[in-house]
C-alpha positions as CSV (number, residue, x, y, z in Angstrom):
1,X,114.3,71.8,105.0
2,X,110.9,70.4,106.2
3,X,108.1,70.8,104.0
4,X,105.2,72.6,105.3
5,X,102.6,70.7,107.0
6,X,100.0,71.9,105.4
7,X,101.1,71.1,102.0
8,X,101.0,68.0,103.1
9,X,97.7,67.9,104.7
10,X,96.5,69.4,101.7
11,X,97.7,66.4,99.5
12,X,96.3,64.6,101.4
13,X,92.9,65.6,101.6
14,X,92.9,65.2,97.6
15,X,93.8,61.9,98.0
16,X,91.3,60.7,100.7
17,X,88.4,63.5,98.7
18,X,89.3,60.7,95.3
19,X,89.3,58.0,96.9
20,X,85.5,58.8,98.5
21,X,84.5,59.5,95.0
22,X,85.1,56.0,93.6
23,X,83.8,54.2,96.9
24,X,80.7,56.5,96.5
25,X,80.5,55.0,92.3
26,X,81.3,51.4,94.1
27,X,78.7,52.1,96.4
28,X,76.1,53.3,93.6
29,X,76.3,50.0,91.8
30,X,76.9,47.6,94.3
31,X,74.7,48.6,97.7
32,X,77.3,46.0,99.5
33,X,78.1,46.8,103.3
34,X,81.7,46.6,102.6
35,X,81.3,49.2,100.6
36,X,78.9,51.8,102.7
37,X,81.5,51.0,105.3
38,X,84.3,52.1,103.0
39,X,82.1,55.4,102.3
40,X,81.9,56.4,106.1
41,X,85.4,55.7,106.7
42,X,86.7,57.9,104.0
43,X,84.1,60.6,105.2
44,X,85.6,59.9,108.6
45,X,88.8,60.5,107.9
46,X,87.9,63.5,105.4
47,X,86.5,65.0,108.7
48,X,89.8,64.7,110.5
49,X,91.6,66.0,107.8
50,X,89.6,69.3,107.7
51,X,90.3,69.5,111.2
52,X,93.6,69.1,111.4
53,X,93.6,71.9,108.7
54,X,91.8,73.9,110.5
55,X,94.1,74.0,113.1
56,X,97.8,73.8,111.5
57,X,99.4,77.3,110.4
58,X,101.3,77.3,107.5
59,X,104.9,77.8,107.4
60,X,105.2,78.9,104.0
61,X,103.8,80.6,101.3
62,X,102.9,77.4,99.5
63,X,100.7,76.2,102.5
64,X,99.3,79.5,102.6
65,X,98.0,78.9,98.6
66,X,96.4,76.0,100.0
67,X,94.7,77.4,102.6
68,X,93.7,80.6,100.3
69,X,92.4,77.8,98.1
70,X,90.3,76.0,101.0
71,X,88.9,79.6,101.9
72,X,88.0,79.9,98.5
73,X,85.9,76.6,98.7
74,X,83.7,77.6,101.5
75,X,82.9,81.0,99.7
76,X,79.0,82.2,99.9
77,X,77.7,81.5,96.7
78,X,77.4,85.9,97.4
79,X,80.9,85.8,97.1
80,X,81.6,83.8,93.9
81,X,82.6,86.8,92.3
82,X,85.8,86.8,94.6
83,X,86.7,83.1,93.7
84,X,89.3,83.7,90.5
85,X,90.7,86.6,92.5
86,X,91.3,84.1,95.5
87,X,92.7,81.6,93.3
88,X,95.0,83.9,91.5
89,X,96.4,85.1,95.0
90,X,97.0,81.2,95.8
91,X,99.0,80.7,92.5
92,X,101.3,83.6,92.7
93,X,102.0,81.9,96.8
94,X,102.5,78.7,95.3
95,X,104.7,80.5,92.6
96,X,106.6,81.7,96.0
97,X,105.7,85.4,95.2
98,X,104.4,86.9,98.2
99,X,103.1,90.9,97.0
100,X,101.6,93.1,99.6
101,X,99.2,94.1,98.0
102,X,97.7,90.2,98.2
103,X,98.3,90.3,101.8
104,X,96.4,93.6,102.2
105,X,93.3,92.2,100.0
106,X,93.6,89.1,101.7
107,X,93.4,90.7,105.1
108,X,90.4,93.1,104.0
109,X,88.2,89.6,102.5
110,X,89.1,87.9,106.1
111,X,88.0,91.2,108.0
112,X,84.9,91.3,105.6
113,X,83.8,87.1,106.4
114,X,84.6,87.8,110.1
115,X,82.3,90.6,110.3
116,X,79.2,88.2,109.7
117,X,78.0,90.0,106.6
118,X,78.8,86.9,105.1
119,X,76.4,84.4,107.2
120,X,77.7,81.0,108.3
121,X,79.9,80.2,105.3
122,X,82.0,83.3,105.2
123,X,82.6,82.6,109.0
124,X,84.3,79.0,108.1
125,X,86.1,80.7,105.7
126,X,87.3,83.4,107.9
127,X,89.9,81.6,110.0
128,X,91.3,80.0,107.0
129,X,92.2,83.0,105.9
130,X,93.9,83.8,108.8
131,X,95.8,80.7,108.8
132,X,96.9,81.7,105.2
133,X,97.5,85.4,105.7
134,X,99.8,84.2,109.2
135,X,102.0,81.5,106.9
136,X,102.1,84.2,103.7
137,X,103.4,87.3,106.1
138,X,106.0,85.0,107.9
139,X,109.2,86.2,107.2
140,X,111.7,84.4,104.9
141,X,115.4,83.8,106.4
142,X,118.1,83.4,103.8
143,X,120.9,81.5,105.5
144,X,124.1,81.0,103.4
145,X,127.1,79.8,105.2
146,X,130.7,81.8,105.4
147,X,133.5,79.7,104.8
148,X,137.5,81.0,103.6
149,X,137.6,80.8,99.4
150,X,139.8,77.9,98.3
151,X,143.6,79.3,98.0
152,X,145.0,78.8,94.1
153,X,148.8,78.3,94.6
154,X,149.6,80.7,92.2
155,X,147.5,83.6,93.9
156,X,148.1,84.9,97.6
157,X,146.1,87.2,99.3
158,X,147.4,89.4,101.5
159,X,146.5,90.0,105.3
């Protein structure tokens, strides 16, 4: 089974968002071009990842907890009130527990950011949620393969 892409991207973007912050302490004590260079580059590439996240749909409910946490990043400081709700949705995803009744709350906080209520942060925020709510409502399919039981000598079945 493949893992889901955004997990990965989400990965990641911690790694790249830790590596920015001890280029940026390099950067504050030694002003070296080397090291502004290595600043932009990680900011570069922190920009890509964001974009690539922006665009990839989750495939599973664990991506969607990412992308229900990213949402819960770009919040309105409005909003803040919403953020341990968000990030109790995301762990009970990442737990694999997908409950309708997070999908329905989650659908009516996308519905609320899209509507513009929310100015120019609830708008980022919006689509993420989409993402999310698309990879958390994607049906799970259970194959298990059919094969004859092993025959014990002693034991015949009959046909």
């Amino acid at each position: 089974m493949e893992i889901d892409p955004v997990v990965v991207l989400a990965d990641e973007l911690r790694e790249t968002e830790a590596a920015l912050r001890n280029a940026v302490r390099r950067y504050e004590l030694n002003q070296a071009q080397e090291n502004g260079e290595a600043v932009n580059t990680l900011l570069e590439s922190l920009k890509s990842l964001y974009r690539d996240l922006a665009e990839t749909r989750p495939t599973s409910a664990m991506g969607a907890s990412e992308m229900v946490r990213l949402a819960a990043q770009r919040l309105p400081f409005s909003l803040s009130r919403y953020v341990s709700h968000f990030h109790e949705v995301a762990d009970r995803l990442s737990e694999g527990r997908r409950e309708h009744a997070d999908l329905v709350w989650l659908r009516a906080m996308r519905a609320a950011l899209k509507g513009g209520a929310c100015g120019e942060q609830g708008a980022k925020a919006a689509p993420l949620l989409g993402l999310a709510i698309a990879g958390a409502a994607r049906p799970v399919v259970v194959f298990r393969a059919y094969g004859e039981p092993p025959q014990d000598e002693g034991l015949r079945l009959p046909h």
